[in-house]
Phi, psi and omega in degrees: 000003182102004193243164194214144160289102161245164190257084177332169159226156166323167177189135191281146156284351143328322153335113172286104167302316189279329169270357179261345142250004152268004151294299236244308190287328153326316161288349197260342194260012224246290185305322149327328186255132199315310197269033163244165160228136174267177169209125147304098206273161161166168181222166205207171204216134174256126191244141190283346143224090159334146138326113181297158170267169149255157192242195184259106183246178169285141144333114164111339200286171183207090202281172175193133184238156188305138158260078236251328188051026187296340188050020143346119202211145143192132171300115201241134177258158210226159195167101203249115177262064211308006183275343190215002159089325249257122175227122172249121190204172193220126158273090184261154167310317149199192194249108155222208184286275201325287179334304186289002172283307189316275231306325202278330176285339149288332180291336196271052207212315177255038166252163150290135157238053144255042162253130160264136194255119185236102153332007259237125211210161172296210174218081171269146190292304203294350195255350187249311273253140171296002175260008157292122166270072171329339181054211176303326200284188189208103188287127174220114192293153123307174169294169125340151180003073170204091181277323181277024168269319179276120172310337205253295141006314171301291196308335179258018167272286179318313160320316192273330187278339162266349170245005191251330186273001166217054181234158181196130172175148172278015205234084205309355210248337176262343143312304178321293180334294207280346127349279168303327195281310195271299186319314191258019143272323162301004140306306186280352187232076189300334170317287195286353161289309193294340160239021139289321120341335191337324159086030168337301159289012177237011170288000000 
């Protein structure tokens, strides 16, 4: 009949409607012009036991992965280019200013810059704060609570949902590796970022 099992995701209730479409007619008209480019920032958190996702199972079965409660964590900050799939992130211990400068100096390292290079990330403290050195780049908020704007979000579902989901371990130095393992596939395969990246909500 057309219909599918799905899992809702959350959604803040918070949500400005009205400014969040007037962000996306901002945007639609920022992707028209030849000599820009966006890039999509966020950062995101790996945990050595995950949440399970759901999988493909036999019917009646009842899988189960191991649980450590160790709370093993590590952190990749990120910058997704959907005209060309092109992804840049850093794995860090965790996030702060000083950090996210590294990330922005790396990020200038891999833009064109005969391009206007536009950012556009959340309102995270660390993401305001004046003591970021922009460089080339160009900084652009989302709205408030609208996670679902950002395009690099899809992509850090995907990371998790193919390397993550049956990956588990208490060893902050084997989290990091399988980490490193899922970033640099999505590095290698830009194509498949790029439709992943899609930029839906902006049609």
């Amino acid at each position: 009949m057309g219909y599918v099992r799905l899992k809702p995701r959350k959604m803040s209730a918070q949500q400005d409607e009205a400014a969040c479409g007037e962000f996306v007619t901002q945007i639609q008209i920022l992707r028209a012009q030849p000599k820009i480019d966006l890039w999509f920032c966020d950062e995101t958190g790996f945990a050595g036991d995950p949440v399970p996702r759901r999988i493909m199972c036999l019917k009646g079965s009842r899988p189960e992965i191991p649980y450590y409660g160790s709370h093993v964590r590590a952190s990749v900050v990120g910058a997704v280019r959907p005209r060309d799939g092109k992804f840049v992130s850093l794995l860090m211990p965790y996030v702060n200013t000083d950090i996210f400068q590294g990330f922005l100096n790396e990020l200038a390292r891999h833009v064109d810059h005969s391009r206007r290079n536009i950012v556009i990330l959340d309102n995270a403290s660390w993401h305001k704060t004046k003591k970021l050195d922009w460089g080339i780049l160009e900084p652009k908020y989302l709205p408030t609570y609208s996670p679902d704007l950002n395009p690099i979000e899809e992509l850090w579902l995907a990371i998790k949902g193919k390397f993550f989901s049956w990956f588990w371990t208490k060893d902050v130095e084997e989290l990091d590796d399988q980490v490193e393992v899922a970033l640099k596939y999505y590095i290698d395969h830009p194509q498949l970022v790029k439709s992943i990246c899609a930029m839906t909500n902006f049609r």
